[in-house]
Each structure stands twice: as C-alpha cells, then as structure tokens.
C-alpha positions in Angstrom: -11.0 9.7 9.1 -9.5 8.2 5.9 -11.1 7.9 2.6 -8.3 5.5 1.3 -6.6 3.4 4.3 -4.3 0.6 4.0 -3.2 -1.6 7.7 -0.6 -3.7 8.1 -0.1 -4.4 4.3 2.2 -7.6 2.9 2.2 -7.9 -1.2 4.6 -9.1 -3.7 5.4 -11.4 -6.4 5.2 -14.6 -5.9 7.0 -16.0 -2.9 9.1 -12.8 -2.1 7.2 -10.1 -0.2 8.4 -6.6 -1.2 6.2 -4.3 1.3 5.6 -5.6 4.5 3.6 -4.6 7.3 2.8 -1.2 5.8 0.0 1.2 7.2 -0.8 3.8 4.7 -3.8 6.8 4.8 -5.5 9.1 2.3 -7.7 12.0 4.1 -10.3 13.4 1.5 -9.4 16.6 -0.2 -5.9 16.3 0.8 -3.0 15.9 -1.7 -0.7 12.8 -0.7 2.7 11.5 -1.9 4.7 8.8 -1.4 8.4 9.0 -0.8 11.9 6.8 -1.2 14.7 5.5 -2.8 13.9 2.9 -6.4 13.4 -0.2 -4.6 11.2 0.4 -1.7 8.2 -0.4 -2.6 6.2 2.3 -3.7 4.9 1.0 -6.6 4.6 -2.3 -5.2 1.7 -0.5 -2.5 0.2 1.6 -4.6 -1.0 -1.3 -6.9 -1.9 -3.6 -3.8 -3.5 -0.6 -2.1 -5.8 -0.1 -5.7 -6.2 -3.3 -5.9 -3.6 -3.7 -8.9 -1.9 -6.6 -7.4 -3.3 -9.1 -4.7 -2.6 -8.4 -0.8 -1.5 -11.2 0.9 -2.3 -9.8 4.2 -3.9 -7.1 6.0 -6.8 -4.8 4.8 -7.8 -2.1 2.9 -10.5 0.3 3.8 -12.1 2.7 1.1 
C-alpha cells in the first residue's frame, strides 16, 4: 500500500496540460525518485501531486 499515491493525473497551466494521465506511488520508508529529460514534467507532478498546483483530473490519495 502507498502512503503518497497519485492515479491518472492531468495538471498544467492554463489551457495546456503538461502531465497527463500519470499514476505515481510513494511506499512508506522507501526512498523515491523521479526521472527524465527537462521538459517532462516532473516538476509539473510533483507540485500537483503536493498539492502546489491544482489537478485537473484524477486523484490523489495520502
């Protein structure tokens, strides 16, 4: 089971979605990374998955 969990994930800015569709898990007392090229979205999901920037669908399970 997760502590952190993100399903099917769609955030951007404004009218242009940058991470779509993403599924994304945290198990507790593990160490987790995300990888990829500048562009992908990583920073975009991290903020939607902490709640940095607003989700415009899916969920998010803590």
């Amino acid at each position: 089971m997760y502590l952190l969990s993100g399903e099917n994930i769609t955030c951007g800015y404004g009218a242009v979605d940058i991470v779509t569709n993403c599924n994304i898990g945290v198990f507790k007392g593990k160490i987790s990374s995300v990888v990829g090229p500048n562009g992908a979205g990583k920073s975009t999901a991290m903020k939607a998955l902490f709640g940095l920037l607003p989700i415009k669908h899916g969920n998010i399970f803590f």
